[in-house]
C-alpha positions as CSV (number, residue, x, y, z in Angstrom):
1,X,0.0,0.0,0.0
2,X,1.3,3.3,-1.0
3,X,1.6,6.2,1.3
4,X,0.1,9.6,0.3
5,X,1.3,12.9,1.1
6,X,-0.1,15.8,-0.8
7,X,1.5,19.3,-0.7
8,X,-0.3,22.5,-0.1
9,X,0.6,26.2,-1.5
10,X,-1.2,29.4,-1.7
11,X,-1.1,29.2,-5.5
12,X,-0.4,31.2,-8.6
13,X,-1.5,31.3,-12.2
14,X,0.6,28.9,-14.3
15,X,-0.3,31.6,-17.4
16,X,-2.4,34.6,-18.4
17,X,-5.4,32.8,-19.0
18,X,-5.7,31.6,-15.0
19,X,-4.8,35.0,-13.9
20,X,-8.9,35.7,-13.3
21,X,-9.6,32.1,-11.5
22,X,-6.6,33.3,-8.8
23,X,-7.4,36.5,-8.4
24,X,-10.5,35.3,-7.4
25,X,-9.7,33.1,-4.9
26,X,-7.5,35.0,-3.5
27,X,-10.0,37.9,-2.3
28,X,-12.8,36.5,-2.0
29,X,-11.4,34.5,1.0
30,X,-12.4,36.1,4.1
31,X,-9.1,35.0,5.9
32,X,-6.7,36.8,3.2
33,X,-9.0,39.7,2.5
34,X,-9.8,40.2,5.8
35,X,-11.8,44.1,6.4
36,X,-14.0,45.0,9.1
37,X,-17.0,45.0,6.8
38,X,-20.4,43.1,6.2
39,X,-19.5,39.6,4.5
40,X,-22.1,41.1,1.9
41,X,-20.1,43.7,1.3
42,X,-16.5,42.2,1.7
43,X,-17.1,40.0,-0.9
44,X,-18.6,42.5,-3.2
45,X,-15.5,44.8,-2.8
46,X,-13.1,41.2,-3.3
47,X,-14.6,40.7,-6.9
48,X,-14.6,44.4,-7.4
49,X,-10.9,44.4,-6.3
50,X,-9.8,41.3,-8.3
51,X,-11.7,42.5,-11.6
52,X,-9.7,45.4,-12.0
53,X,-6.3,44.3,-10.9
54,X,-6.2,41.6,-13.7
55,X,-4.7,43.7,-16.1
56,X,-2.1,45.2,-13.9
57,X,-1.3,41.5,-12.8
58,X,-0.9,39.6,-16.5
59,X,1.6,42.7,-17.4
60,X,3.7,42.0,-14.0
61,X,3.4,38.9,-15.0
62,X,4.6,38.7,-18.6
63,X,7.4,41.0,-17.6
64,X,8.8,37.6,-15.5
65,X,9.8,35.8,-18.6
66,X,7.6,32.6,-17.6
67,X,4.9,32.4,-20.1
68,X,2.4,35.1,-18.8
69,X,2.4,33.2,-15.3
70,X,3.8,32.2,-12.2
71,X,6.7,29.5,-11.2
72,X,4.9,28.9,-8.3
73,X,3.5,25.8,-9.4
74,X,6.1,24.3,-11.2
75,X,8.7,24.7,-8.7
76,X,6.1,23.0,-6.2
77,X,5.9,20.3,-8.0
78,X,9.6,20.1,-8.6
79,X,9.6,20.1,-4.6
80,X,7.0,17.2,-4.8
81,X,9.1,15.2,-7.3
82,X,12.6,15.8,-4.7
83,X,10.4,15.0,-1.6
84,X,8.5,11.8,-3.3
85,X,13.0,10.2,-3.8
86,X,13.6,11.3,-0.7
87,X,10.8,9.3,1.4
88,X,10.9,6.1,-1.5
89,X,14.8,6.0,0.1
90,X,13.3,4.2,3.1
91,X,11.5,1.7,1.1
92,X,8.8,2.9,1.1
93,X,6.0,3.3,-1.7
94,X,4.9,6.9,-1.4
95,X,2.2,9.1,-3.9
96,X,3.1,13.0,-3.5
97,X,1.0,15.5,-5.0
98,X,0.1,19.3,-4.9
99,X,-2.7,21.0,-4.8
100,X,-3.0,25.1,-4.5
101,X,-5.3,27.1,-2.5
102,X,-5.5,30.0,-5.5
103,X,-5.9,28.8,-9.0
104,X,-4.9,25.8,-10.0
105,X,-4.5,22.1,-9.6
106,X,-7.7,23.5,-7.5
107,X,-7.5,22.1,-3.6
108,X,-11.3,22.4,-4.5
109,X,-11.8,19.8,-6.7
110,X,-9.6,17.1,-5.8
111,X,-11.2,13.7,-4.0
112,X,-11.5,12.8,-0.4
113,X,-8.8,10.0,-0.7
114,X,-6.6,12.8,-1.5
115,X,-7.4,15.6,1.3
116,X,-8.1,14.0,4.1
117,X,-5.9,13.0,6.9
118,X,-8.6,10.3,8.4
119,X,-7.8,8.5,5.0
120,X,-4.3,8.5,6.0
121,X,-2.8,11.2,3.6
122,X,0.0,13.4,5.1
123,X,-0.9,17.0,4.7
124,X,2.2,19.3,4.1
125,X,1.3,23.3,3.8
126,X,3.8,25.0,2.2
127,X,4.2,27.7,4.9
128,X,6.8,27.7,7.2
129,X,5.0,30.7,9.7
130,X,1.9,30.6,11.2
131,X,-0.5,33.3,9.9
132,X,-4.6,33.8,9.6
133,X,-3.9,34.6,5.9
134,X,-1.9,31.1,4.8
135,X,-1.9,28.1,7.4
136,X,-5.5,29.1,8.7
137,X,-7.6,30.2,5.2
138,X,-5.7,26.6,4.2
139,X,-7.5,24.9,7.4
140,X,-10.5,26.4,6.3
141,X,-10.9,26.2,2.9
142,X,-10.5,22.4,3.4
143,X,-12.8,22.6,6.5
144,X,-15.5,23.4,3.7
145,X,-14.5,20.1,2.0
146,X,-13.8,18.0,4.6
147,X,-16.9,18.8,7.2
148,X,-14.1,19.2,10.1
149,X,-10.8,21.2,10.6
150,X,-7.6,19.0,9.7
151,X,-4.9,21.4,11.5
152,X,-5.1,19.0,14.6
153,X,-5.2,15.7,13.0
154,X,-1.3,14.6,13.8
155,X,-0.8,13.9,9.7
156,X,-1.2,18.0,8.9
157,X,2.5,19.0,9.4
158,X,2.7,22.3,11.3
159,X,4.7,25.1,10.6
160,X,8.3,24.5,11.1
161,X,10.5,27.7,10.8
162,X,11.4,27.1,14.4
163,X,12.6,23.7,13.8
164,X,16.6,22.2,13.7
165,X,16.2,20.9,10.8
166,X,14.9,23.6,8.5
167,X,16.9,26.1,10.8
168,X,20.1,24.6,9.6
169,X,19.0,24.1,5.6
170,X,18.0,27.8,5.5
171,X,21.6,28.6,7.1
172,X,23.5,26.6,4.7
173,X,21.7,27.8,1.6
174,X,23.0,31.5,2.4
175,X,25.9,29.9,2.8
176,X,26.5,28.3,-0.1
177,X,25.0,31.0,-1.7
178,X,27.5,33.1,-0.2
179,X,30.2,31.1,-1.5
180,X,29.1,30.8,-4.9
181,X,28.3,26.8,-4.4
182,X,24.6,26.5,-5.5
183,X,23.9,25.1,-8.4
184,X,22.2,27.4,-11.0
185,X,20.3,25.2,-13.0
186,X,18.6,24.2,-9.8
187,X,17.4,28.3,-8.8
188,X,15.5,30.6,-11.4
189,X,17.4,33.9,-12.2
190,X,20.4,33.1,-10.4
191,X,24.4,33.4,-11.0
192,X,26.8,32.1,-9.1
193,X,29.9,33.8,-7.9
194,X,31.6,33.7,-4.6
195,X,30.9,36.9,-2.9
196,X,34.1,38.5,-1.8
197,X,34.2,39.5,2.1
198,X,30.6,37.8,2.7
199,X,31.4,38.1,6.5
200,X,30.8,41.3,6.6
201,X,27.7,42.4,4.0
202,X,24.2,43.3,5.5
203,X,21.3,40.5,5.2
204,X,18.2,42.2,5.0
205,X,15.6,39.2,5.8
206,X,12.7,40.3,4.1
207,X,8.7,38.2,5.0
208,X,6.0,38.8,3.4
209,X,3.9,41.2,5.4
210,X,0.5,41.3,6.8
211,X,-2.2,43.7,8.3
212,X,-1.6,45.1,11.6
213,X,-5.4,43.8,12.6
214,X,-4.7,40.5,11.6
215,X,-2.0,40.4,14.9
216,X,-4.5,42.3,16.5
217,X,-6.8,39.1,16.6
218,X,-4.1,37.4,18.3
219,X,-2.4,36.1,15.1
220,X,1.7,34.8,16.1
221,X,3.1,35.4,12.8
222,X,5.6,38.2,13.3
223,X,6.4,36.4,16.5
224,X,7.6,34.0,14.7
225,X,9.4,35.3,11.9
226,X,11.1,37.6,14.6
227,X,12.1,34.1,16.3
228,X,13.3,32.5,13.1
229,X,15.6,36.2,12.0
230,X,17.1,35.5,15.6
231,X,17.9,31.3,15.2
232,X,19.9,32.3,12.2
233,X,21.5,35.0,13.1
234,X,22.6,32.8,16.0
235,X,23.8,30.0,13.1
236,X,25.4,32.2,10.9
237,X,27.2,33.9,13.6
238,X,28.8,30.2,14.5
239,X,30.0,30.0,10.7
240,X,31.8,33.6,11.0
241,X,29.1,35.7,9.5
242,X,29.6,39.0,11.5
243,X,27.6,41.5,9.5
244,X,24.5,43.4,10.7
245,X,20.9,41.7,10.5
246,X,17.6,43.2,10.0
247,X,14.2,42.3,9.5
248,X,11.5,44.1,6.7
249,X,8.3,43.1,5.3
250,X,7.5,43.5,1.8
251,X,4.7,43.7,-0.3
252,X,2.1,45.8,1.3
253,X,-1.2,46.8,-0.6
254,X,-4.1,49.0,0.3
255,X,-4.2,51.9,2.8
256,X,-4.5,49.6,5.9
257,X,-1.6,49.9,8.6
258,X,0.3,46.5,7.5
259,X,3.4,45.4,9.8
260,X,6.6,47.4,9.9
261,X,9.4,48.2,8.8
262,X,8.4,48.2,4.9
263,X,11.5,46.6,3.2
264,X,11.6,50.0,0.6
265,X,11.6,52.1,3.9
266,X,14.5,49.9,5.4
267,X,16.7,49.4,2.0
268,X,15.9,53.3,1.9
269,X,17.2,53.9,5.4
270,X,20.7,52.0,5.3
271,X,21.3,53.2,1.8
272,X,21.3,56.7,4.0
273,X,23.4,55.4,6.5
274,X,26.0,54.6,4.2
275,X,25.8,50.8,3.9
276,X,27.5,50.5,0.4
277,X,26.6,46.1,0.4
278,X,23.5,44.1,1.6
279,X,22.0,40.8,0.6
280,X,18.1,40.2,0.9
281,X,16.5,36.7,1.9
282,X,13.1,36.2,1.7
283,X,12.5,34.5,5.1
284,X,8.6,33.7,4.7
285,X,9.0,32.1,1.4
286,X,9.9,28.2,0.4
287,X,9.8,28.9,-3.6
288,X,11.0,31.9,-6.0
289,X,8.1,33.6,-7.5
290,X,6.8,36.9,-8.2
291,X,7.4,38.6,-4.9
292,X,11.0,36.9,-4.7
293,X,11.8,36.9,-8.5
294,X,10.1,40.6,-9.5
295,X,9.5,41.8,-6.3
296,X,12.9,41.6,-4.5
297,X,14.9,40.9,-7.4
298,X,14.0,43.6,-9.6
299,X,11.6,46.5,-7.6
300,X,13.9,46.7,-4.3
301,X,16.9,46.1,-6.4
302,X,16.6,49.1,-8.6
303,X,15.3,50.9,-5.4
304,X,18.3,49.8,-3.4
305,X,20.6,51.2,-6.4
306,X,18.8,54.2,-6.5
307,X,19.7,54.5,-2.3
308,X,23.5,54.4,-2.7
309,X,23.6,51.2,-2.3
310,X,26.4,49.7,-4.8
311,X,26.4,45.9,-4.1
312,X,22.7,44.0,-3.8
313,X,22.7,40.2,-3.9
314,X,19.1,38.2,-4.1
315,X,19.2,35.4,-2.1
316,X,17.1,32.4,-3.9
317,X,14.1,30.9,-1.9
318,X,15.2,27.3,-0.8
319,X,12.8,25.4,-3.7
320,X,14.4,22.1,-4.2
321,X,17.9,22.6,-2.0
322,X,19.0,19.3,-1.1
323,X,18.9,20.0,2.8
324,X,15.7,21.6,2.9
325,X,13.5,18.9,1.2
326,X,15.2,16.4,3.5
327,X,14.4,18.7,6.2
328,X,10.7,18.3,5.1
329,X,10.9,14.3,4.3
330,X,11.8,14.4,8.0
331,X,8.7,16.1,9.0
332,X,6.6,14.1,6.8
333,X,7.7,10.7,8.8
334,X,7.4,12.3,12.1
335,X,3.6,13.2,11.1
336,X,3.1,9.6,10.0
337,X,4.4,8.2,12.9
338,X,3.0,10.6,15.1
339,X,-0.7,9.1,13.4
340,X,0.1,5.3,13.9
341,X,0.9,5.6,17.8
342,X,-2.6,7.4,17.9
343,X,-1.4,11.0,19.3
344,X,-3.7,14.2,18.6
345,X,-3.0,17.7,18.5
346,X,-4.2,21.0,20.0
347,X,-6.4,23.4,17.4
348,X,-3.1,25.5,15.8
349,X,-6.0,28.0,15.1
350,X,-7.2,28.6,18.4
351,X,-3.5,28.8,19.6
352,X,-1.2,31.0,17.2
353,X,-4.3,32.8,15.4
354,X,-6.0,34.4,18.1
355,X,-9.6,32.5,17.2
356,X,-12.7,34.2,18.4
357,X,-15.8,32.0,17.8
358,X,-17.7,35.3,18.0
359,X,-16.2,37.6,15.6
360,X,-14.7,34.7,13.0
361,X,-16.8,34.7,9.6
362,X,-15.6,31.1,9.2
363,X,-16.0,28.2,12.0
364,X,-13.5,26.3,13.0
365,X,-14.1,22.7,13.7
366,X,-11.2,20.5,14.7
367,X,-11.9,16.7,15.3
């Protein structure tokens, strides 16, 4: 009998064509778009909203050099392919799929057998931080499918950026990086060249931020990021990094107060200050895509340049780095062992998102 284990992203649009169908999802999920309004008139302004960014989107988009769309997917299931060698190395028979909570292959429309844990698939979301907006909607949407909550069934691996294992992938990719050791064929829109007097250059980790009300309701995201900038500083320190650190969200929409410092404002402010060399990691994120690829690698580039800075290195996403997926195999057999000797879990939304039965527009149901 073949073991299943089925990975879980937010999504993107794999071309032009899907760029509607994401949008879509996207806002119209009251987790993501979050505003203090009448669901009637949330979901109005969502469709409003994701009508007339699609134009804006599909030129971002082509501008990415991936057919009118997103990596996302395909480096997911580049992830799924490294994951599904890595757990058949035991002996194993395993299935690995991927399924996205935006767009397409649609969580939405795939079968039971494939979704849920009480059928013994392992349940892997791509998300390494807690937040309402990723781990949650995910818990959610498939609460709508399911008729429960998965997030405490012991096969639904939890977020992990405060784990050994990952700790130490992360810290060896910037390494390598550093050093000019990663192989390019393996990272989009990278070149390899060892980076003279790394020791000393500015890392600038950069998450993906959210609103301020969202940690209002209790949500532990930037709790943890703030935990996981600190575990690495502490691992690169004990490989002779001796640069300065900081920690900046990026890619803030709307007039909402999102959480701060904006990574413009902070590139902005050490550019100022003199710093002539800084490298930016984008801490929240697993796979390059538009916010790594366009956002840090183009946008905050030219805007460092622009700042005096004179040296600006983008640090790839970890994707398929050898360490990282066998980080993640590790997780996956811990979550299936976990299931055979029977254990169960506390609700992860009740605990790191701040749930309030009386104010939540969804219901959270854990069995």
């Amino acid at each position: 009998m073949k073991n299943k284990l089925l990975l879980i992203n937010l999504g993107g649009p794999r071309n032009a064509g899907e760029i509607p169908k994401f949008l879509k999802d996207l806002f119209e999920d009251p987790l993501v778009f979050d505003l203090p309004l009448p669901e009637f008139l949330r979901i109005r302004l969502a469709r409003k909203i994701a009508e007339t960014r699609a134009k804006k989107v599909e030129e971002t988009y082509a501008s990415m050099g991936f057919g009118g769309g997103s990596p996302l997917v395909s480096e997911t299931e580049k992830q799924a392919d490294g994951l599904k060698k890595l757990l058949e190395e035991s002996g194993e028979k395993w299935e690995v799929r991927t399924a996205m909570c935006c767009g397409y292959p649609d969580i939405r429309e795939l079968p039971p057998e494939w979704t849920d844990p009480k059928e013994g698939v392992v349940l892997l979301p791509l998300f390494p931080h807690f937040s309402r907006s990723t781990v949650l909607s995910t818990a959610m949407l498939m609460e709508k499918q399911l008729g429960y909550c998965p997030a405490s069934n012991p096969l639904w691996v939890r977020p992990f950026s405060d784990r050994k294992e990952y700790l130490e992938s992360i810290r060896d990719l910037i390494l390598d990086f550093f050093q000019g050791e990663l192989t390019e064929k393996d990272f989009l829109h990278i070149k390899q060249e060892k980076i003279q007097d790394w020791q000393n250059l500015d890392i600038v980790f950069s998450a993906h931020g959210i609103p301020l009300r969202l940690i209002k309701k209790g949500d532990l995201y930037t709790k943890e990021i703030e935990e996981n900038v600190q575990a690495l500083t502490s691992l690169l320190r004990e490989k002779g990094y001796k640069g300065q650190i900081h920690l900046s969200y990026q890619s803030r929409v709307g007039p909402s107060k999102w959480t701060t410092p904006n990574t413009l404002d902070k590139i902005q402010e050490l550019g100022q200050k003199g710093i002539k060399r800084i490298a930016v990691y984008p801490i929240s994120f697993i796979s390059d895509h538009l916010e790594t690829l366009e956002e840090i690698g183009v946008q905050i580039r030219d805007h460092a340049f622009e700042n005096g800075i004179s040296e600006y290195y983008r640090i790839p996403a970890p994707g398929s780095y050898p360490a990282f997926l066998e980080a993640l195999a590790k997780f996956v057999f811990e979550a299936k062992y976990s299931a055979q000797k029977g254990n169960r879990l506390s609700c992860i939304c009740k605990s790191s998102g701040g749930w309030d039965p009386k104010k939540e527009k969804v219901t959270c149901d854990c069995a």
